[in-house]
C-alpha positions as CSV (number, residue, x, y, z in Angstrom):
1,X,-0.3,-30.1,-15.6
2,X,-1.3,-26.5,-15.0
3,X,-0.3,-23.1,-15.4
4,X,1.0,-21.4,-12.2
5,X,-1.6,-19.6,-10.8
6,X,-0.9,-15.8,-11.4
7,X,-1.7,-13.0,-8.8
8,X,-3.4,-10.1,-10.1
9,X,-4.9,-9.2,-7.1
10,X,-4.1,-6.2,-4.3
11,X,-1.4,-8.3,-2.8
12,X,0.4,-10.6,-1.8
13,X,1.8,-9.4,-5.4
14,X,4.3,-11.7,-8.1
15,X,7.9,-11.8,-6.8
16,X,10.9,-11.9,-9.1
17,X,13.1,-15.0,-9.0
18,X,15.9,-12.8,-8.0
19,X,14.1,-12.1,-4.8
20,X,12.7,-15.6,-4.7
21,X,16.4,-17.1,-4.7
22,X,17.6,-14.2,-1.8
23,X,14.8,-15.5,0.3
24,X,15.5,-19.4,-0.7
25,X,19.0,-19.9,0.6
26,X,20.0,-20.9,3.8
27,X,19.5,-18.1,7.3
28,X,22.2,-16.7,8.2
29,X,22.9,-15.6,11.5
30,X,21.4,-12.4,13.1
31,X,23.7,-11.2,15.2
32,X,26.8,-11.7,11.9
33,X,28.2,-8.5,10.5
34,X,26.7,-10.4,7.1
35,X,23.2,-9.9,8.4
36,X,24.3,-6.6,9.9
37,X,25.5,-5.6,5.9
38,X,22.3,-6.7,4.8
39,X,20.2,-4.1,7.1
40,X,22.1,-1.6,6.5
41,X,22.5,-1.7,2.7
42,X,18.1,-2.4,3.2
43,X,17.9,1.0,5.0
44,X,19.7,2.9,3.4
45,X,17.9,2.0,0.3
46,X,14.7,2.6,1.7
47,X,15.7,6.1,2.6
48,X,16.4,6.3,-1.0
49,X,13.6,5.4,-2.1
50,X,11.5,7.3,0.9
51,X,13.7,10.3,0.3
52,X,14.0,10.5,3.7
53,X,17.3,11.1,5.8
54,X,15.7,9.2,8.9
55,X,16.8,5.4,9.2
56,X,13.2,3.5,9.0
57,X,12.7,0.4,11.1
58,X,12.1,-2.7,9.6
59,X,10.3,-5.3,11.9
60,X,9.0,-8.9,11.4
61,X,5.3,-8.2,10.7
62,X,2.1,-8.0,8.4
63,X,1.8,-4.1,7.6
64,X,-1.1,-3.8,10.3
65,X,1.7,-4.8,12.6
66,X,3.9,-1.8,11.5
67,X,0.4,0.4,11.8
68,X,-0.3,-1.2,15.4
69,X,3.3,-0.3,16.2
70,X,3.0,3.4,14.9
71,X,0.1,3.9,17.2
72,X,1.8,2.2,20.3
73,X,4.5,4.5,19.9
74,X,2.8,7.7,19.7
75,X,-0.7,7.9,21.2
76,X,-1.7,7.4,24.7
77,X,-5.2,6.5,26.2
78,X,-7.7,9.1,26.4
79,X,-5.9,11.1,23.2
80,X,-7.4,12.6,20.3
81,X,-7.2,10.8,17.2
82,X,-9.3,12.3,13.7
83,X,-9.2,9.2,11.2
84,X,-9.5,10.3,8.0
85,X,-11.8,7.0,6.3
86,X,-12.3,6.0,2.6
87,X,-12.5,2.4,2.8
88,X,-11.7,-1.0,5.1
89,X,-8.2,0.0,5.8
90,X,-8.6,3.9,7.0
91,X,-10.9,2.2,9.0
92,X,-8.5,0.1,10.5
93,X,-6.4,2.8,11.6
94,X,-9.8,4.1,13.6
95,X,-9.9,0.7,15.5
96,X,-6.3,0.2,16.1
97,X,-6.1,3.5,18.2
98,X,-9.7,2.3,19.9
99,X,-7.7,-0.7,21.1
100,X,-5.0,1.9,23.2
101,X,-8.0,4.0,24.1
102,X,-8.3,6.9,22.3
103,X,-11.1,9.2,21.3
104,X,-11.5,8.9,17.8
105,X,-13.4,11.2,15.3
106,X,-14.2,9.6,12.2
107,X,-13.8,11.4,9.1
108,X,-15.6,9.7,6.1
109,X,-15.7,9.6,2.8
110,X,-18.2,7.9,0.2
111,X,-17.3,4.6,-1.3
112,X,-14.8,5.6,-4.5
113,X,-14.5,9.2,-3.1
114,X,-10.7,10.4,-1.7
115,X,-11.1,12.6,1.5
116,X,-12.9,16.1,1.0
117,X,-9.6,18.6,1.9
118,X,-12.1,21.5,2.5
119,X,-13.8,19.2,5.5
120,X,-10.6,18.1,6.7
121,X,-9.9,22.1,6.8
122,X,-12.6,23.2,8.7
123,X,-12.8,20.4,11.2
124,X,-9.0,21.4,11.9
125,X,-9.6,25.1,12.1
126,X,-12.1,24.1,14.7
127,X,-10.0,22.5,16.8
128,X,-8.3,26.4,18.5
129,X,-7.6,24.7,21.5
130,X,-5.2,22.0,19.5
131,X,-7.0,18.9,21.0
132,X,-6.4,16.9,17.8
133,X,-3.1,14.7,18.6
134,X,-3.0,12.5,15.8
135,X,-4.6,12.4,12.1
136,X,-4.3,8.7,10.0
137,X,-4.9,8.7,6.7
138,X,-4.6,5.6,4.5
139,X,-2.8,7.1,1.1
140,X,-3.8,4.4,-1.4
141,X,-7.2,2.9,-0.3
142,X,-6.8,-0.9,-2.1
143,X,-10.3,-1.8,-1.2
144,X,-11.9,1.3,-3.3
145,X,-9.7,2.0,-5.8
146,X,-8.7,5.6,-4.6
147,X,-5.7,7.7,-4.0
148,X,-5.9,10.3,-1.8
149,X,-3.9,14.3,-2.3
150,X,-1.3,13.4,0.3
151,X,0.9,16.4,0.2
152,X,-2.2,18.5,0.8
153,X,-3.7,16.7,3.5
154,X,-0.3,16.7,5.4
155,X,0.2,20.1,5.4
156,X,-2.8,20.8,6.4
157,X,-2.0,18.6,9.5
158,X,1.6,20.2,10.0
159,X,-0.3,23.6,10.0
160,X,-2.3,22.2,12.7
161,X,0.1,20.8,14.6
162,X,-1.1,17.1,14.9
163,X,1.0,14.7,13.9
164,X,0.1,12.9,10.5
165,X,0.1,9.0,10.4
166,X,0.5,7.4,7.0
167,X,-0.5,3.9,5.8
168,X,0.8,3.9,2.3
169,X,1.4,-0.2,2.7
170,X,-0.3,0.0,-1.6
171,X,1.5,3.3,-2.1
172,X,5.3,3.2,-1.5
173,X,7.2,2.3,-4.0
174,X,4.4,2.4,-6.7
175,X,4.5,6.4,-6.7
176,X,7.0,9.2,-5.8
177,X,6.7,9.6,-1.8
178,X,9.0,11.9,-0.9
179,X,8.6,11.6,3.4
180,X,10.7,14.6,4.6
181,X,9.6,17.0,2.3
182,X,6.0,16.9,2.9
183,X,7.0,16.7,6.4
184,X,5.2,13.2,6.9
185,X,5.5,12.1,11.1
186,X,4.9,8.4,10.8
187,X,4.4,6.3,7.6
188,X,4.2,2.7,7.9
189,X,4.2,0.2,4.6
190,X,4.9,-3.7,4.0
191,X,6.8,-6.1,2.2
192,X,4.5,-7.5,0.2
193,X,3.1,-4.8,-2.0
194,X,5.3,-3.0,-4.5
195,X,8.2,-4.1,-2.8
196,X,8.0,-7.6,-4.7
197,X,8.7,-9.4,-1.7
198,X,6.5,-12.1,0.1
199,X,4.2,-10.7,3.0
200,X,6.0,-10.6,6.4
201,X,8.3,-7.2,6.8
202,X,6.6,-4.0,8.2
203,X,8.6,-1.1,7.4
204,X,8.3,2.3,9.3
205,X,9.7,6.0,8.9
206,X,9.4,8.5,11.8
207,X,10.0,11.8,12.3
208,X,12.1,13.8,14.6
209,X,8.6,14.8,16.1
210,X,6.9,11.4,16.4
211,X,10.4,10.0,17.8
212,X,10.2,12.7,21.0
213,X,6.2,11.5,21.2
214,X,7.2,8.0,21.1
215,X,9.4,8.6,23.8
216,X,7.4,10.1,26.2
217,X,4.4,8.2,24.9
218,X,2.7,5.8,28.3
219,X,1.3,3.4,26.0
220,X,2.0,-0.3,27.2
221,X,4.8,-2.1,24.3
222,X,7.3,-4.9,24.6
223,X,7.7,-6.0,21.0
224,X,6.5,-2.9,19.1
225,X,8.6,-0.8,21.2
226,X,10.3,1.1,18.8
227,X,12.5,2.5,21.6
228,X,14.2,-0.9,20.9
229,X,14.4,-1.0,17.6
230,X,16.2,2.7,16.9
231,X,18.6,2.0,19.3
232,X,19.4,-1.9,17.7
233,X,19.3,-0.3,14.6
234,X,22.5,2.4,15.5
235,X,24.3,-1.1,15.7
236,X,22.9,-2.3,12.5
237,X,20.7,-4.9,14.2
238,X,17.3,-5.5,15.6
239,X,16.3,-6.2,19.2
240,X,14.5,-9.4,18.6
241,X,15.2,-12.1,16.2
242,X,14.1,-10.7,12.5
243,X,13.2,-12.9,9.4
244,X,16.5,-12.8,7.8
245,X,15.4,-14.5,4.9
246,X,13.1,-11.5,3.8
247,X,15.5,-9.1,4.9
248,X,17.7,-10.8,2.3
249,X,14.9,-10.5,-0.2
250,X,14.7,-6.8,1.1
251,X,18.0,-5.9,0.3
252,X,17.3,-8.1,-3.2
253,X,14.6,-5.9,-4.3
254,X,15.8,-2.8,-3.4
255,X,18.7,-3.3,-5.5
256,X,16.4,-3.7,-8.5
257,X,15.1,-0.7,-7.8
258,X,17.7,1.0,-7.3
259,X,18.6,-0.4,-11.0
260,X,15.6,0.7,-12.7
261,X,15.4,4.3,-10.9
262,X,12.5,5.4,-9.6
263,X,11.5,7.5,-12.5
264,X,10.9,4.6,-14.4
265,X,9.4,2.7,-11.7
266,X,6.7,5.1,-11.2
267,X,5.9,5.6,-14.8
268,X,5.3,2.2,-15.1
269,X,2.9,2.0,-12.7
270,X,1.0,4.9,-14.0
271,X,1.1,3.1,-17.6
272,X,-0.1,0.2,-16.4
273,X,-3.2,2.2,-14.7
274,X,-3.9,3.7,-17.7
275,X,-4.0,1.1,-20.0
276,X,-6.2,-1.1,-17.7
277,X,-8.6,1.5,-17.5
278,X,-8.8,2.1,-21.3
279,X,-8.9,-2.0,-21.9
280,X,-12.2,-2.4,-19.4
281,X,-13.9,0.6,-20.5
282,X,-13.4,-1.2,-24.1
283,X,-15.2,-4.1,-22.4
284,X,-18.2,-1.6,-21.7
285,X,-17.4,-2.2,-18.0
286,X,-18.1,0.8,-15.4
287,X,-14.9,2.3,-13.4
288,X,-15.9,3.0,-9.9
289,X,-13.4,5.5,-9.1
290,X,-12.9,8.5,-11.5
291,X,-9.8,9.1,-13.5
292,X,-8.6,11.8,-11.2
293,X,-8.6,9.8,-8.1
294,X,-7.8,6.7,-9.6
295,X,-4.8,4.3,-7.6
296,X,-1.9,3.7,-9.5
297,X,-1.9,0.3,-8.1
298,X,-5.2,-1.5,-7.9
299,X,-8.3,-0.7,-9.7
300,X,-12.3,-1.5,-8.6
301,X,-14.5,-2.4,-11.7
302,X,-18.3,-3.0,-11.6
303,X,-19.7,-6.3,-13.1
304,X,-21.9,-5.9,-16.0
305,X,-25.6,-5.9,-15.0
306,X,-27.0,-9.5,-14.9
307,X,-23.2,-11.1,-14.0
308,X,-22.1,-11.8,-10.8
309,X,-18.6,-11.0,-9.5
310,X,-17.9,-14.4,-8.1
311,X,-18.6,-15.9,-12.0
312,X,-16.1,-13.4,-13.1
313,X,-13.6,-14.6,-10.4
314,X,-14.3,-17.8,-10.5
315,X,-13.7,-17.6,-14.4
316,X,-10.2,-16.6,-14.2
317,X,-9.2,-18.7,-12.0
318,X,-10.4,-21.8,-13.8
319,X,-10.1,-21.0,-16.7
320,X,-6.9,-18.8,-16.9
321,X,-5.3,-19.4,-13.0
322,X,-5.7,-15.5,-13.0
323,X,-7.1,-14.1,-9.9
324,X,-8.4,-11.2,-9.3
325,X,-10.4,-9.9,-5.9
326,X,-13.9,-9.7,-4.5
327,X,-14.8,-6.1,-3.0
328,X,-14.3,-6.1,0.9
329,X,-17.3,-5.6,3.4
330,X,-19.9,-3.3,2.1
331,X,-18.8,-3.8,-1.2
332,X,-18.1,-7.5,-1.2
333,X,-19.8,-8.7,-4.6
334,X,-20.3,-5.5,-6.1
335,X,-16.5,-4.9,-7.0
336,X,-13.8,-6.8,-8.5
337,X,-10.5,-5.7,-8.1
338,X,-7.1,-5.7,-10.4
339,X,-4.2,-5.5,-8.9
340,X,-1.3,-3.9,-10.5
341,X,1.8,-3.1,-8.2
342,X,5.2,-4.6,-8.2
343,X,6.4,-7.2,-10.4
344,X,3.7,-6.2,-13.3
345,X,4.2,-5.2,-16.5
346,X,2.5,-4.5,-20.0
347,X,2.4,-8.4,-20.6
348,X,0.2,-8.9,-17.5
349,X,-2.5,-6.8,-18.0
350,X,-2.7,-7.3,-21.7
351,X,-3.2,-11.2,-20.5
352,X,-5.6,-10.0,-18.0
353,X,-7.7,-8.1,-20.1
354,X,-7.8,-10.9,-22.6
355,X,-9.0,-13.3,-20.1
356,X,-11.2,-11.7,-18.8
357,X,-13.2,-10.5,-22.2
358,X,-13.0,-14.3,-22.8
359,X,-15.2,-14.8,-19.6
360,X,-17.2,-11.8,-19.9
361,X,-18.3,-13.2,-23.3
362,X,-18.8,-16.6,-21.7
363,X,-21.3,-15.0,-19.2
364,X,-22.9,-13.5,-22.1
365,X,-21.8,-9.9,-22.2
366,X,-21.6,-8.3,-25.6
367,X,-18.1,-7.4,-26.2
368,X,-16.1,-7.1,-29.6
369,X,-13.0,-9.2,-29.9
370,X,-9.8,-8.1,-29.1
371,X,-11.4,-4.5,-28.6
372,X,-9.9,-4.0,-25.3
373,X,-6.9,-5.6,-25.8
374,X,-6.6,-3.3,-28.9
375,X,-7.3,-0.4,-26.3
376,X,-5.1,-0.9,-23.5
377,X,-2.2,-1.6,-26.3
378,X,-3.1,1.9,-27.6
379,X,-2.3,3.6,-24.1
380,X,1.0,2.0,-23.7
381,X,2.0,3.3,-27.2
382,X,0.8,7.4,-25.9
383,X,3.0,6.7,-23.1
């Protein structure tokens, strides 16, 4: 007999069993003023939560699906695109808009670094003729660590004039996102993050502004048409056949929210951050994005010298059936990555931190008992 294995990892992320049992019972038809009540009470709660008065689409996808969908709704071959890059998923944005042919600049930061607002200034005040149509930006890059200052980068963009695509698929829900009033076009996120559902939903806002681009927008679409989905969605359904099960869970999850507040929600996640930070800093472990730019939801640690991430890894799992995740590309075993978004609380990252200074010590790397265990407890009790 073993312990269930326990995600503390970027996503997919634990899911209450109150959203486990939504998802479990039997489908219910699509085209039922049930499934109809369920999609509506889902939206309006996720203009709650977005603080947005716009009715966000929710489509049967991974979140690059939603992103895909963003760009085939707003930019057209031979566009400008500047893609604002501090990790594996900004890039993503870059290709994505490659694929419908646009002309992408590439905007990049160093590994662990947010984007630099005084270059993203200058390469916009450049641009007097207005050329730019489109700036992405991932707001909470999981593969470094990093959060980037999304209220200032958008308005530098709405001074501009481009429109401002947002991936905040490790962002929304986990801090305060408030979509109309930083005057966000487009932001796309997805169910499995700090939603606590399982992966599968792609969820996506868009402005007045995007929705006149999207309509005059050439760009071939037949499922990601979102053309479709607004006009399904003013009869409370969805053009094609959704997953109602998640849309259940959806509407589940939303609720709990909606219970806790989101003032509570988003402390939480901060505390969380902080006290994992303190406990592996106890551990004499290096951080590899500073305090200041730090994610609320997943944090990058370096491995001690002389241990190799896939012995930490591999560690948890066997030991403790925690896992935790490898760095991605150009950082693949240099990083390990915790994961705390969601369904995560003080219990899980105390456990974490315990397991892992039990492994750490295994390896042979000097640590004094309970010391970050000791630490992390500490933070909680400031907050």
């Amino acid at each position: 007999m073993q312990a269930r294995e326990f995600l503390m990892i970027p996503g997919p992320t634990p899911v209450p069993d109150r959203v486990l049992e939504a998802v479990a019972r039997h489908p219910i038809g699509h085209r039922t003023p049930e499934f109809s009540k369920l999609l509506r009470g889902a939206v309006d709660d996720l203009k709650w939560l977005g603080e947005s008065k716009k009715d966000p689409f929710v489509i049967t996808s991974s979140g690059t699906g939603a992103m895909e969908a963003a760009i085939a709704n707003t930019v057209n071959s031979g566009d400008e695109v500047l893609s604002l890059i501090v990790g594996v998923f900004g890039e993503r944005w870059a290709k994505i808009c490659e694929a419908y042919g646009a002309k992408v600049e590439r905007v990049i930061s160093a590994a662990g670094q947010p984007v630099d607002l005084v270059l993203l200034a200058d390469k916009l005040k450049k641009d007097k003729d207005r050329r730019i149509k489109v700036v992405t930006v991932t707001h909470n890059e999981t593969s470094t660590g990093v959060i980037n200052d999304l209220k200032a980068i958008a308005k530098l963009v709405r001074d501009h004039g481009a429109l401002i695509i947002v991936d905040a698929v490790t962002s929304f829900g986990a801090v305060r996102l408030p979509i109309d009033e930083w005057q966000i076009d487009v932001l796309v996120t997805g169910s499995q993050k700090a939603l606590m559902l399982p992966p599968g939903l792609g969820i996506i806002y868009f402005s007045d502004r995007a929705t006149k681009v999207s309509e005059s927008c050439k760009s071939p679409r037949f499922y990601f048409d979102l053309r479709k989905y607004k006009k399904s969605l003013e009869q409370d359904t969805t053009p094609a056949t959704p997953n109602v099960s998640l849309v259940a869970g959806l509407r589940e999850s939303l609720l709990m929210m909606r219970e806790d507040g989101t003032e509570k929600i988003f402390a939480r996640h901060l505390r969380l951050k902080e006290a994992l930070r303190s406990g592996v800093k106890a551990l004499g472990l290096r951080l590899f994005v500073d305090d200041e730019h730090a994610s609320p939801s997943i944090t990058a640690i370096l491995p001690p010298d002389g241990i190799s991430v896939s012995d930490i890894r591999k560690g948890l799992k066997e030991e403790f059936r925690i896992l935790v995740a490898d760095g991605q590309e150009d950082l693949k075993g240099k990083i390990f990555r915790i994961g705390h978004m969601g369904y995560v609380f003080e219990r899980d990252i105390l456990m974490t931190l315990a397991a892992l200074e039990s492994v750490l010590r295994k390896l042979g790397h000097e640590v004094t008992p309970g010391k970050a265990v000791e630490a992390a407890s500490s933070a909680f009790a400031v907050r």
